[in-house]
C-alpha positions, 0 to 999 in steps of 0.5 A: 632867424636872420636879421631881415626875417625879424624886421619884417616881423617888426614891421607887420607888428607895428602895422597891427598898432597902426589901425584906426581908432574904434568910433562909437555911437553917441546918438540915437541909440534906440533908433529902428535901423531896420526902418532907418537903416543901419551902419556900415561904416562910422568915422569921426565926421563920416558916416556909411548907412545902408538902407534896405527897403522894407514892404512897410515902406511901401506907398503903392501898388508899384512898390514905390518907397515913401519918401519919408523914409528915404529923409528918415535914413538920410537925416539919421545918417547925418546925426551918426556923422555929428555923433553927439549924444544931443544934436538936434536937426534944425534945418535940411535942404534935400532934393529927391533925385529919382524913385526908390522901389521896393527891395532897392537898397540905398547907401547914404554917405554923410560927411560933416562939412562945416563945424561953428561952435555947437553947429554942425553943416552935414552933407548927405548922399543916397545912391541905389547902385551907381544911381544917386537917388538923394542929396541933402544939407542938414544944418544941426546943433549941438546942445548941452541937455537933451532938446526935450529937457532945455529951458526955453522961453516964451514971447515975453522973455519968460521960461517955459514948463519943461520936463527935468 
């Protein structure tokens, strides 16, 4: 084998280790992706989701999709962008740019924007074909216990009953 022909070889094999690193999932582990859509691509901070419109989604005669699934898809791919086991949406400022319809598939694309301590500021995108359908800012947070197992207090400063 000539000396080219093993550098080459050496090469390609240190390309091979060169690939991405593998992402998992953190959140939202037993969410419906046949209601919310499911993952095709997932990065650290970024995220790809395709919805494929279901008759369940449908919200009339014309086939028009509910809007509350549209947010639905939306707001899981910003949480798979944040990708910690305990975000929690606390704010979103969306515009619904055109009707989805019935047998549509809509590709949203979330990029986290902003990281400030626990927060997180996630910019969400939806597009039907070139068309985009959806544009949305998620504000979230990170807590360290499950949102349903927090601490909270009362007016008076006093803690509240939650479930341990």
């Amino acid at each position: 084998m000539a000396i080219q022909e093993i550098a080459d070889e050496d090469l390609e094999i240190a390309s091979d280790i060169e690939t991405k690193e593998e992402v998992l999932v953190n959140t939202r582990e037993r969410i419906n992706q046949y209601l919310c859509g499911e993952i095709t691509l997932i990065e650290n901070g970024y995220v790809e989701l395709l919805l494929v419109t279901q008759a369940e989604m449908v919200a009339d005669d014309i086939g028009l999709i509910h809007s509350g699934f549209i947010f639905s898809a939306a707001d899981y791919t910003a949480m798979l962008a944040v990708n910690e086991h305990n975000v929690v949406l606390v704010a979103s400022d969306c515009q619904f740019l055109s009707p989805v319809k019935f047998h549509d598939e809509v590709k949203f694309i979330a990029k986290v924007r902003h990281k400030e301590g626990r927060k997180r500021n996630v910019h969400v995108e939806g597009y039907v074909l070139d068309i985009k359908v959806f544009e949305g800012e998620f504000k979230t947070v990170v807590t360290d216990r499950h949102v349903l197992k927090l601490h909270l207090l009362d007016e008076d400063g006093e803690h509240l009953e939650s479930e341990e």
